[in-house]
C-alpha positions as a Markdown table, in Angstrom:
| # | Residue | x | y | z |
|---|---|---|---|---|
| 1 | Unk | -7.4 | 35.4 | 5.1 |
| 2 | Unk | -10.9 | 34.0 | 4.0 |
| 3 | Unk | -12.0 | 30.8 | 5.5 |
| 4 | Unk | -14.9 | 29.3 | 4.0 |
| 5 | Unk | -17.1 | 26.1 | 5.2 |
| 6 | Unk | -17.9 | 24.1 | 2.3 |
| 7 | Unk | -18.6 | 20.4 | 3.2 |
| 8 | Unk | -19.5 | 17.7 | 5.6 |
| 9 | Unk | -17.8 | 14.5 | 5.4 |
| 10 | Unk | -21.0 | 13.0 | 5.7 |
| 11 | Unk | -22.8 | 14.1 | 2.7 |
| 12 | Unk | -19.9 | 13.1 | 0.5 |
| 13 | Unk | -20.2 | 9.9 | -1.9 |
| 14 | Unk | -15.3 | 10.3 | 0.6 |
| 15 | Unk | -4.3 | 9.9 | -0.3 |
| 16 | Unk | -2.7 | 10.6 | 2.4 |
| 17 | Unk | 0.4 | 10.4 | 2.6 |
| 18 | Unk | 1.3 | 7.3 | 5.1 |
| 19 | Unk | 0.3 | 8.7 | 8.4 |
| 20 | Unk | -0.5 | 7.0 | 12.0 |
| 21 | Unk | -4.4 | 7.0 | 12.7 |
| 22 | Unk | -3.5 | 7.9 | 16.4 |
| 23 | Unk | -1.1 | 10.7 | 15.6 |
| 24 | Unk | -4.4 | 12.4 | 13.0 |
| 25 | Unk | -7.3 | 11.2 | 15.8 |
| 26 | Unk | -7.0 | 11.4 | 19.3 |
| 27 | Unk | -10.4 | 9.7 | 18.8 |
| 28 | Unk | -9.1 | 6.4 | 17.3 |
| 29 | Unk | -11.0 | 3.1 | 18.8 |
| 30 | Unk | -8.8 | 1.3 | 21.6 |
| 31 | Unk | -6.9 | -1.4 | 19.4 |
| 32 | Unk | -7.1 | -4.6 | 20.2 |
| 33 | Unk | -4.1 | -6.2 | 22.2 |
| 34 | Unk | -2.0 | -8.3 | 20.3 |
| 35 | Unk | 0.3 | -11.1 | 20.7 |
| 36 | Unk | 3.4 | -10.8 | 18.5 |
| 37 | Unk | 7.0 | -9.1 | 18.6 |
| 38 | Unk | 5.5 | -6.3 | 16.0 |
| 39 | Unk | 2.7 | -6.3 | 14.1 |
| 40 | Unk | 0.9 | -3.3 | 11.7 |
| 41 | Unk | -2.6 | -2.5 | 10.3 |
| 42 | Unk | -2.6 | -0.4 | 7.1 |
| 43 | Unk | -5.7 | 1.1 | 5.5 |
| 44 | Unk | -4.9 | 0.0 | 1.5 |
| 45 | Unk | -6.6 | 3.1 | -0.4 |
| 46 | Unk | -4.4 | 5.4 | 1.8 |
| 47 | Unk | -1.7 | 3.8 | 3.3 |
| 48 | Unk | -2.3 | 4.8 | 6.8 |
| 49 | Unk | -1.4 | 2.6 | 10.1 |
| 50 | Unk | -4.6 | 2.5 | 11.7 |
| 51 | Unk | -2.5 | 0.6 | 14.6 |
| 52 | Unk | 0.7 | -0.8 | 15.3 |
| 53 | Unk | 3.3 | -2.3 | 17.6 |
| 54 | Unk | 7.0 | -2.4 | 17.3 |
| 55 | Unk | 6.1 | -1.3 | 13.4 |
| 56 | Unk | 10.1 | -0.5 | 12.9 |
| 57 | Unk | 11.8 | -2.9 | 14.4 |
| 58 | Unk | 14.4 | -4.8 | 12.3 |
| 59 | Unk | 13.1 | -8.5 | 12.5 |
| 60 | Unk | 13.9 | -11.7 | 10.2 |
| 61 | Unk | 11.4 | -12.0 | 7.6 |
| 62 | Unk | 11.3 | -15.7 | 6.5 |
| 63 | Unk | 9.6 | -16.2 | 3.8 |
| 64 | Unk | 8.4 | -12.7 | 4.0 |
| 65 | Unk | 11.5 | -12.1 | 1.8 |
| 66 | Unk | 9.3 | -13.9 | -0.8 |
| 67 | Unk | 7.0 | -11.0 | -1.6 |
| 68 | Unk | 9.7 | -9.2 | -2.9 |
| 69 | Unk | 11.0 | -11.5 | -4.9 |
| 70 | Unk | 7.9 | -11.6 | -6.3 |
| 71 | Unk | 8.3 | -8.1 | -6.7 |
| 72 | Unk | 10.7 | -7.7 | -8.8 |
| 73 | Unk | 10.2 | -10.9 | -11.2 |
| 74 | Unk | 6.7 | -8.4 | -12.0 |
| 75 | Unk | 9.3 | -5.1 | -12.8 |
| 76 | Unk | 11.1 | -7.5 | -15.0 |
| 77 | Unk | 7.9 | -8.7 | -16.9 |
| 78 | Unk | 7.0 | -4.9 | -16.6 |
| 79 | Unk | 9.6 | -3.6 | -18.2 |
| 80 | Unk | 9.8 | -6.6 | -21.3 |
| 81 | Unk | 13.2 | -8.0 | -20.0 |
| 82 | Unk | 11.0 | -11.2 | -19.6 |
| 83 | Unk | 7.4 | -12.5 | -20.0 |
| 84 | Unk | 4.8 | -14.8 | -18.0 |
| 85 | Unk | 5.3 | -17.3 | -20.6 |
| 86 | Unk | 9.3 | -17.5 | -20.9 |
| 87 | Unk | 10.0 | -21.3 | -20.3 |
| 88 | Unk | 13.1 | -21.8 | -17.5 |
| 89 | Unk | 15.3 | -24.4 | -17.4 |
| 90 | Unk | 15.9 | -25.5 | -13.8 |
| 91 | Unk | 19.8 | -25.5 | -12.8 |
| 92 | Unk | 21.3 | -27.4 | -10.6 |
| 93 | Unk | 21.4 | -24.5 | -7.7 |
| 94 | Unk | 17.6 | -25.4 | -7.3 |
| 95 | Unk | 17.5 | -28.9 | -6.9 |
| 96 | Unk | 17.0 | -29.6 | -3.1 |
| 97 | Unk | 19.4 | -32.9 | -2.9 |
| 98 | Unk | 22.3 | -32.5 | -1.2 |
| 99 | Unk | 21.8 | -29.0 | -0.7 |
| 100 | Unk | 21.6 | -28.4 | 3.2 |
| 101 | Unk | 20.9 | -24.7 | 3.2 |
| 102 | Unk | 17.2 | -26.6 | 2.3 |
| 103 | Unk | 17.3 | -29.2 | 4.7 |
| 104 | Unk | 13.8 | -29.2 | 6.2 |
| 105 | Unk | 12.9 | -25.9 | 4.0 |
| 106 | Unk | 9.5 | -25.3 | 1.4 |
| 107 | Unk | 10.2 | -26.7 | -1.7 |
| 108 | Unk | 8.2 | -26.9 | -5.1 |
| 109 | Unk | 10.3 | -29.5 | -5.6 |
| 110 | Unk | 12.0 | -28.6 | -8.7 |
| 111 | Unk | 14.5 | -31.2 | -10.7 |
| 112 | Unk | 17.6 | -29.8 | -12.9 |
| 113 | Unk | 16.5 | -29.7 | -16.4 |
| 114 | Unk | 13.0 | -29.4 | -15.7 |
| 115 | Unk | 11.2 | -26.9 | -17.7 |
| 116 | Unk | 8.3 | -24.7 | -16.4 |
| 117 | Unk | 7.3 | -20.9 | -17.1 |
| 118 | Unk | 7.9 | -17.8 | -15.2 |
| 119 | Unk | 3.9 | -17.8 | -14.8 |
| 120 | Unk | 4.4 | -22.0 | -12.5 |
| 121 | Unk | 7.7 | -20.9 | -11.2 |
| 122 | Unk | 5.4 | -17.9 | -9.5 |
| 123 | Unk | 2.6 | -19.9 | -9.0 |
| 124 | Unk | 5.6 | -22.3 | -7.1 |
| 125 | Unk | 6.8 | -19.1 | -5.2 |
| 126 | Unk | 3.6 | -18.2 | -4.0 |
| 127 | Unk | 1.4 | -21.3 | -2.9 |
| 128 | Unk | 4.0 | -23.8 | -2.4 |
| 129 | Unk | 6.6 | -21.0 | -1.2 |
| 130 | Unk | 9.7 | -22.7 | -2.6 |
| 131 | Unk | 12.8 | -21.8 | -2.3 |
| 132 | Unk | 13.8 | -23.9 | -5.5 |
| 133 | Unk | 11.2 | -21.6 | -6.9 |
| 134 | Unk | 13.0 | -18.9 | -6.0 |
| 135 | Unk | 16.5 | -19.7 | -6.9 |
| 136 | Unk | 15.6 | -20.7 | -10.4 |
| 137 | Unk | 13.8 | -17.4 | -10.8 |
| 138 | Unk | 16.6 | -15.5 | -9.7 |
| 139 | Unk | 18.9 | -17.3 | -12.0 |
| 140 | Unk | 16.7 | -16.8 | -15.3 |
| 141 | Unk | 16.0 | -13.3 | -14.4 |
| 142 | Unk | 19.4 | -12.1 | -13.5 |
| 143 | Unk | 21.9 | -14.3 | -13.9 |
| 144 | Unk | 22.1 | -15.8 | -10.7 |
| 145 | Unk | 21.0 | -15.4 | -6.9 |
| 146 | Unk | 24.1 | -12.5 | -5.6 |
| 147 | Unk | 22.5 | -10.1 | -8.7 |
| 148 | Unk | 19.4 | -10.7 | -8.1 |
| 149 | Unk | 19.5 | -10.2 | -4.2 |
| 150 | Unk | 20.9 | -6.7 | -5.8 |
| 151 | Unk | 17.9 | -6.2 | -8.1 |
| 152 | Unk | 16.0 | -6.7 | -4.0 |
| 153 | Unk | 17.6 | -4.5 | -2.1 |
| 154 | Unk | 17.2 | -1.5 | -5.0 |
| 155 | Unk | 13.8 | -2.0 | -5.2 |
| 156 | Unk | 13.9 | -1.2 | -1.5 |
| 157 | Unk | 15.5 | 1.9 | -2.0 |
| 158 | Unk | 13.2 | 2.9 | -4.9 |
| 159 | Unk | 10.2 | 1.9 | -1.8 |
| 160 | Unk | 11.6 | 4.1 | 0.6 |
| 161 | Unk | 12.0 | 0.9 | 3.1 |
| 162 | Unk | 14.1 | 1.5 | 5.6 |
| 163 | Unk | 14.1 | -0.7 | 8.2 |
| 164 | Unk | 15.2 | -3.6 | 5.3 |
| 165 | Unk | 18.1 | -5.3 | 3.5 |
| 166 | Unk | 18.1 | -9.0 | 1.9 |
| 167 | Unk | 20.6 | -11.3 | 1.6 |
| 168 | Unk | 18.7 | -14.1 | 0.3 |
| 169 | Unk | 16.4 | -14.8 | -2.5 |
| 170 | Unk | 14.5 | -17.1 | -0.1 |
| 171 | Unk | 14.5 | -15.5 | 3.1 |
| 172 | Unk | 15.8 | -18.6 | 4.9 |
| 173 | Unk | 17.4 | -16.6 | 8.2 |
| 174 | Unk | 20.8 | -15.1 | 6.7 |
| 175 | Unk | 23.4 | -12.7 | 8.8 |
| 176 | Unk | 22.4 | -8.8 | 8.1 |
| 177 | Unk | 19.2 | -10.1 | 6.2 |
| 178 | Unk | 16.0 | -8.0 | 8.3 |
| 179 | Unk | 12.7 | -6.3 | 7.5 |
| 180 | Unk | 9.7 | -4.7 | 9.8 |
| 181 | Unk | 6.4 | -5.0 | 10.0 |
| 182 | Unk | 5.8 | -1.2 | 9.1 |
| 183 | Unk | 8.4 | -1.9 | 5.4 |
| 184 | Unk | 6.5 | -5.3 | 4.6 |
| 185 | Unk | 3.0 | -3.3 | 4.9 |
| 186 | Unk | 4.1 | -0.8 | 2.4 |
| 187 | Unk | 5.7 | -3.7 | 0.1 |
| 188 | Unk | 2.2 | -5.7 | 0.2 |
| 189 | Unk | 0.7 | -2.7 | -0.9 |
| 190 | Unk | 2.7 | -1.6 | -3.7 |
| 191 | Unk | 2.3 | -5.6 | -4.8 |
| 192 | Unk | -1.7 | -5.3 | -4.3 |
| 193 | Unk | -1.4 | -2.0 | -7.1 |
| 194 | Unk | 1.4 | -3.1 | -9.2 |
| 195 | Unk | 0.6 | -7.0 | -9.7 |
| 196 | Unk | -2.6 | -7.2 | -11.1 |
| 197 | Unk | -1.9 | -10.2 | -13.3 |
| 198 | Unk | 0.1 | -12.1 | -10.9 |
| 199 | Unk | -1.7 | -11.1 | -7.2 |
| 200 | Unk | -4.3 | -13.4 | -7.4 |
| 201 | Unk | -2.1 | -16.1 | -7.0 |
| 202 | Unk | -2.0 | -15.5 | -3.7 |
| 203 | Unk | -5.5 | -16.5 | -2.9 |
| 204 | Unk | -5.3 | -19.8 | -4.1 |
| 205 | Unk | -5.3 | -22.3 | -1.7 |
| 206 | Unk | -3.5 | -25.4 | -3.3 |
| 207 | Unk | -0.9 | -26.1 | -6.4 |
| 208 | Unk | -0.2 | -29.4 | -7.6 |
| 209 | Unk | 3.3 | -29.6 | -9.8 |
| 210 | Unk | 4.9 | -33.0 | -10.8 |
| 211 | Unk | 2.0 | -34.9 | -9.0 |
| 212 | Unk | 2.4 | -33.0 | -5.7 |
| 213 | Unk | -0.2 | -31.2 | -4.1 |
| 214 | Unk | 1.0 | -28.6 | -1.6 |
| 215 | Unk | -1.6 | -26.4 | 0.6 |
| 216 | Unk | -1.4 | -22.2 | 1.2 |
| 217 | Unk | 0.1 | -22.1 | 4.7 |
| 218 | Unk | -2.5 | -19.2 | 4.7 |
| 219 | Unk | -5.1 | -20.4 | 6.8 |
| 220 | Unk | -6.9 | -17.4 | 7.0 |
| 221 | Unk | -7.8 | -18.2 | 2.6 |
| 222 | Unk | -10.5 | -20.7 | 4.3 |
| 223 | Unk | -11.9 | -18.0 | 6.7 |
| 224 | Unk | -15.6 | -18.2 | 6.4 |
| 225 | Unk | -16.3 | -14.5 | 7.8 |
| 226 | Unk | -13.4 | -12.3 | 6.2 |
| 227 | Unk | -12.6 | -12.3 | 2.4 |
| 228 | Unk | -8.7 | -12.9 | 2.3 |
| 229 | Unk | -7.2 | -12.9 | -0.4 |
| 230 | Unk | -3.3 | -12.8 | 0.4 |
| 231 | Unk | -0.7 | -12.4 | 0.7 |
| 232 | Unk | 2.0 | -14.9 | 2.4 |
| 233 | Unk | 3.8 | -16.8 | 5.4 |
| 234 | Unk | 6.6 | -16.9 | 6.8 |
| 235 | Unk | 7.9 | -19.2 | 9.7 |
| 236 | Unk | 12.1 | -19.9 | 10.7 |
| 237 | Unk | 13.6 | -20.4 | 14.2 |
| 238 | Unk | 15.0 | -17.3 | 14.3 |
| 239 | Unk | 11.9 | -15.2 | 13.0 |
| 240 | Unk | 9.1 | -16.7 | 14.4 |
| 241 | Unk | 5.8 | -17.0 | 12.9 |
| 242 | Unk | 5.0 | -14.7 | 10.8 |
| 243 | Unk | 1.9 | -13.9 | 8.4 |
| 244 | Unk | 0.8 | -10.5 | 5.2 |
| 245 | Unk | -3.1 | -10.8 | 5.4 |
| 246 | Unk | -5.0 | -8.6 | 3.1 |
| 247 | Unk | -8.8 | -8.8 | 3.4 |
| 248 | Unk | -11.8 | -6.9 | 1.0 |
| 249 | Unk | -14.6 | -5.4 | 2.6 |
| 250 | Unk | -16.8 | -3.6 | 0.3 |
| 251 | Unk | -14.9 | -1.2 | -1.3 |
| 252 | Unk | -12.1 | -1.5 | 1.3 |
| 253 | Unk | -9.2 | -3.1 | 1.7 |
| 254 | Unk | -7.1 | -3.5 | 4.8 |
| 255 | Unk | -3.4 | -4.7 | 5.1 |
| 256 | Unk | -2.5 | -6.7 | 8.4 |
| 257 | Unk | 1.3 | -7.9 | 9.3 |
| 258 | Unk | 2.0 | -10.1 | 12.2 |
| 259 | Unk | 5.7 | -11.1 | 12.8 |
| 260 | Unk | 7.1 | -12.9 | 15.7 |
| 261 | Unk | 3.8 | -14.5 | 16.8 |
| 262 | Unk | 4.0 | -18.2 | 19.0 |
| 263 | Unk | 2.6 | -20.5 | 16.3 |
| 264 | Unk | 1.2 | -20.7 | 13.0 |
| 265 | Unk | -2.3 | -20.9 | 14.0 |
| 266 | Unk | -1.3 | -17.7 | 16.6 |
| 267 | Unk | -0.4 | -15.3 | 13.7 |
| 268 | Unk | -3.6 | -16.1 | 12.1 |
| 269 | Unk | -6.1 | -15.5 | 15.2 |
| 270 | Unk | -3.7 | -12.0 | 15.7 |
| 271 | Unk | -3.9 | -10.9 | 11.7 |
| 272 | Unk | -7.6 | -11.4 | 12.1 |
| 273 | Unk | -7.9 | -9.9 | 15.4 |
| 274 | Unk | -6.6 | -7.1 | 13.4 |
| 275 | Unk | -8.6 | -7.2 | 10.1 |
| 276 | Unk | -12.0 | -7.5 | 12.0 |
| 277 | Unk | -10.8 | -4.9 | 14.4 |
| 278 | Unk | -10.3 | -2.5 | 11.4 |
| 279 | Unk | -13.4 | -3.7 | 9.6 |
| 280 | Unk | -15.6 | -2.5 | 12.4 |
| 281 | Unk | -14.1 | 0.3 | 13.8 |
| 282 | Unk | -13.1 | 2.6 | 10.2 |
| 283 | Unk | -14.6 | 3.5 | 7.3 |
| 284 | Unk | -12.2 | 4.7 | 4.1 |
| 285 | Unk | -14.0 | 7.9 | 2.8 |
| 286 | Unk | -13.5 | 9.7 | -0.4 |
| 287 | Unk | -13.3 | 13.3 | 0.7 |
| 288 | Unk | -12.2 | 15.0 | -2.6 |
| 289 | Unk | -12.3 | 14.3 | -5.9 |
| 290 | Unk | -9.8 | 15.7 | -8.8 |
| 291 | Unk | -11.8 | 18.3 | -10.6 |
| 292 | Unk | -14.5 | 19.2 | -8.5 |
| 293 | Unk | -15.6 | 22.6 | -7.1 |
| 294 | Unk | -15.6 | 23.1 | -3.6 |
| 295 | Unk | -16.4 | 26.8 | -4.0 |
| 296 | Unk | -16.0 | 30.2 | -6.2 |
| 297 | Unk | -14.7 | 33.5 | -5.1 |
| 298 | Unk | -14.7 | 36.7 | -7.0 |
| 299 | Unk | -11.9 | 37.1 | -9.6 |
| 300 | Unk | -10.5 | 41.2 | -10.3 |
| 301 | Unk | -9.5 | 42.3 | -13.8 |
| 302 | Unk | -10.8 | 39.1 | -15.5 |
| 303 | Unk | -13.0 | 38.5 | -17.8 |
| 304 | Unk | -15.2 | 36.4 | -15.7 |
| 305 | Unk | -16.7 | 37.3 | -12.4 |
| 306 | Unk | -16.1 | 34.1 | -10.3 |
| 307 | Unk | -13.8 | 31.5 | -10.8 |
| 308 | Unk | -14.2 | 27.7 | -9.7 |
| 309 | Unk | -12.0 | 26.4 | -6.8 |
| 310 | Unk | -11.5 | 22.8 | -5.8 |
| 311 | Unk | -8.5 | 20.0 | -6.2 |
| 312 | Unk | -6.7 | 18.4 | -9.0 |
| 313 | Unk | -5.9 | 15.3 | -7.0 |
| 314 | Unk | -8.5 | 12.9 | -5.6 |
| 315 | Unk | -7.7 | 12.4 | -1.1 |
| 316 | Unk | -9.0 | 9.9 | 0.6 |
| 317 | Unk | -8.7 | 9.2 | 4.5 |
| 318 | Unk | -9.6 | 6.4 | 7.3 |
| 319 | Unk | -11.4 | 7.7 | 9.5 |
| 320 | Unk | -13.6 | 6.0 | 12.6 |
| 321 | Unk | -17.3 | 5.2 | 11.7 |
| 322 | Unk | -18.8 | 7.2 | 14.9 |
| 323 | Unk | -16.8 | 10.3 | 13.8 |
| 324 | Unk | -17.2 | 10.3 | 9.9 |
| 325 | Unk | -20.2 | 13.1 | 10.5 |
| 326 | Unk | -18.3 | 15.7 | 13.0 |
| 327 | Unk | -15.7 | 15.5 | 10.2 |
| 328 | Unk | -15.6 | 19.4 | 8.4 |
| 329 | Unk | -13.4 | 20.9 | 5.9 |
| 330 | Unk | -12.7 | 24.4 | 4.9 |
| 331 | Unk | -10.9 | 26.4 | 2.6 |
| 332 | Unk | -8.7 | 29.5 | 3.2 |
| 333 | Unk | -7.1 | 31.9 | 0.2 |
| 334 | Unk | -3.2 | 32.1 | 0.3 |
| 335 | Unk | -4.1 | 36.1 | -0.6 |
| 336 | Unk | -6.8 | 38.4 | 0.5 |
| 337 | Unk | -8.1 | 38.8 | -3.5 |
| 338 | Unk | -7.4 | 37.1 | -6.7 |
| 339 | Unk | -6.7 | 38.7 | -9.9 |
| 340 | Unk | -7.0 | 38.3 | -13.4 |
| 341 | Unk | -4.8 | 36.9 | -15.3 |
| 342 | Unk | -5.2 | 33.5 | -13.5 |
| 343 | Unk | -4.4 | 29.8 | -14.9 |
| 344 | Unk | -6.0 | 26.5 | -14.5 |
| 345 | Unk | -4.5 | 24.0 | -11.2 |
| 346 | Unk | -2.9 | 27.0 | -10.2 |
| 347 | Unk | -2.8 | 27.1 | -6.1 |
| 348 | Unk | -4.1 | 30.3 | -4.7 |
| 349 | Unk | -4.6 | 28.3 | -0.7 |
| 350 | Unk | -5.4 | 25.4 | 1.0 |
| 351 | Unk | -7.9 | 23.1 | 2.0 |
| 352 | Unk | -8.1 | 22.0 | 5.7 |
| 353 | Unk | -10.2 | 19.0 | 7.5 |
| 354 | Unk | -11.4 | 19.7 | 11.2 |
| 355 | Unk | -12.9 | 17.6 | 13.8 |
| 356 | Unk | -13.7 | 20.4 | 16.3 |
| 357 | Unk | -10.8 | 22.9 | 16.1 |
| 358 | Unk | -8.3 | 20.0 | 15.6 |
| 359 | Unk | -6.8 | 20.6 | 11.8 |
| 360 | Unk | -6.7 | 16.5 | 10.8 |
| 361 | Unk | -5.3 | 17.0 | 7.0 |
| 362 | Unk | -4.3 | 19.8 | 4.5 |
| 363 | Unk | -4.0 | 19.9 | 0.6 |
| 364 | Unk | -3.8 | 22.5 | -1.8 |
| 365 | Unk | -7.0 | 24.8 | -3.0 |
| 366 | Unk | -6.1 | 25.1 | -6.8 |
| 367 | Unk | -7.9 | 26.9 | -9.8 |
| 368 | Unk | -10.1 | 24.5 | -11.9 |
| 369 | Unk | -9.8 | 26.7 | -14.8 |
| 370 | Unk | -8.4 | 30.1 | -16.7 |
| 371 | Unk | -9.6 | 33.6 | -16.2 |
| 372 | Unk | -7.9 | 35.4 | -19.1 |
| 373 | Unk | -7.3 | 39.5 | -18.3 |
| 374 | Unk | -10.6 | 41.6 | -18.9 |
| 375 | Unk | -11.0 | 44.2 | -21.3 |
| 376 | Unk | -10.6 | 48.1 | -20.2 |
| 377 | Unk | -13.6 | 48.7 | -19.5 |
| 378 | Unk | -14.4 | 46.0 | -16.9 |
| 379 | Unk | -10.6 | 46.4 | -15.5 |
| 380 | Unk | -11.8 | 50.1 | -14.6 |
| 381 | Unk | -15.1 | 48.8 | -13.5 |
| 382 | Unk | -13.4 | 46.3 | -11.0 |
| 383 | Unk | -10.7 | 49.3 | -9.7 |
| 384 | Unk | -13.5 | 51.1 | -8.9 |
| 385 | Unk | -15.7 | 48.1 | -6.9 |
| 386 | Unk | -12.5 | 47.8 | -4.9 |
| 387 | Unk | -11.3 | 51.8 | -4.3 |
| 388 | Unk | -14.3 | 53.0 | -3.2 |
């Protein structure tokens, strides 16, 4: 099999599947130490953990659970069941008096037979994280909270996350109600892609409703040095203090979750322990784009000599800032020749990334267009250029 050198990270403009840094590099930067019970750092544009501890283990989420209520009020508006502008009526299952399962709990402080839209009632969700907020979106969108927490726990399925199950709409600590920090990574991303309308609600710092103001328990929002933008806390007696931060740097966005930590203000000196960590250490580098050539190779029996190779999917990685130039990739041909007749995207190999001898990544090497079959006398020209 040909193998044939065609780029240098380096001298690119540069997804992988979710993959550990560590288990790719054994060049990785030494993490910083963190206190928490878990904790993860994802690269956005790729979805890989760049570092983590305890990533999958099953801990209460708090208000955690919030994001994903969130979640799934933006499928509903996705798929027209309901808009940003439907007005709710506030039931009685929201109102915070004489419920005790809110004793002491975040409220928006909602009122039966108040009327607000979806768009406040998420705005109420987010900022003040209310669990009024919550009920009364759960009711409007389907019916009530036990179908709703159904709606949840498919949409976890449909995620792939399986270190999690809700039982609440809220997240208020609830028997067999768990998540990880690994699960609520993967969930803050797929709300960074899939919420465009609705995720910059989580950068703003205040929310005033009825004549109450209510702060982002986000501290991290007023960070002078990182650009945060998102996403939530979370804090009960069972789970700790937890904290999503997702911070831009350039054209790169990292993911950090902190669960378990010892205070509020401790999750936000770990999450940016993490996010600077990140910030300094990796770079997110583009290095294929759909439709490009990577290289030609002769084509037999066409009508065409050469024939263009490259990808039909763009890759990026996350990859350490001192190692981004040793980075290499080459191609090798699934078969010793190609012939004519030959389609475009077909895959005739593979494409493999190297630092040193160690393979980092592989996609497929596919045809960026159609050789149709030559005519005879070029057919017999090419079985001759390969007989004798």
């Amino acid at each position: 099999m040909k193998r044939r050198l065609f780029i240098a990270v380096s001298l690119l403009t540069l997804s992988l599947s979710s993959a550990r840094a560590a288990d790719l590099m054994d060049f990785t930067p030494q993490p910083p130490a963190i206190q928490a019970g878990s904790w993860v750092l994802m690269d956005y544009t790729t979805g890989q953990i760049l570092t983590a501890g305890n990533e999958h283990q099953q801990r209460n989420p708090a208000s955690l659970t919030k994001l994903m209520t969130g979640y799934v009020v933006d499928r509903a508006i996705d798929s027209h069941r309901i808009t940003p502008d439907d007005v709710v009526t506030v039931g009685r299952d929201a109102w915070a008096k004489g419920n005790p399962v809110f004793d002491g709990s975040s409220l928006m402080f909602l009122k039966p037979g108040d009327r607000l839209t979806v768009r406040d009632l998420s705005r109420g969700l987010i900022v003040d994280s209310g669990n009024d907020a919550c009920v009364a979106l759960a009711d409007y969108v389907a019916g009530g909270q036990p179908q709703f927490v159904q709606m949840m726990n498919d949409y976890v399925q449909k995620l792939h996350l399986q270190d999690t199950h809700f039982e609440t709409v809220h997240g208020l600590d609830a028997p067999g109600q768990h998540s990880s920090a690994y699960d609520l990574a993967v969930l803050s991303r797929a709300i960074i892609h899939g919420e465009p309308e609705f995720y910059h609600m989580y950068s703003q710092k205040s929310l005033t409703w009825n004549g109450i103001t209510q702060q982002n328990r986000n501290g991290l929002l007023w960070d002078k040095e990182m650009n945060v933008d998102g996403l939530k806390t979370g804090h009960t007696s069972g789970a700790g203090f937890n904290l999503i931060a997702s911070a831009v740097d350039g054209q790169r966005r990292l993911i950090a979750v902190v669960m378990g930590a010892e205070s509020s203000k401790g999750r936000e000196e770990q999450a940016r322990k993490l996010l600077l960590w990140g910030q300094r250490n990796f770079d997110t580098v583009q290095i294929l784009r759909s439709g490009k050539q990577v290289g030609t190779e002769r084509i037999w029996y066409g009508d065409k000599e050469k024939i263009a190779l490259g990808t039909d999917r763009d890759y990026w990685m996350a990859l350490p800032k001192n190692e981004v130039a040793k980075i290499k990739a080459k191609y090798v041909l699934d078969k010793k020749e190609l012939d004519a007749p030959i389609s475009a995207n077909q895959r005739v190999g593979e494409i493999e990334l190297y630092d040193g001898d160690k393979v980092l990544a592989h996609w497929p090497l596919v045809t960026l267009e159609s050789v149709k079959k030559g005519g005879m006398f070029s057919r017999f020209s090419d079985y001759l250029h390969q007989k004798l």
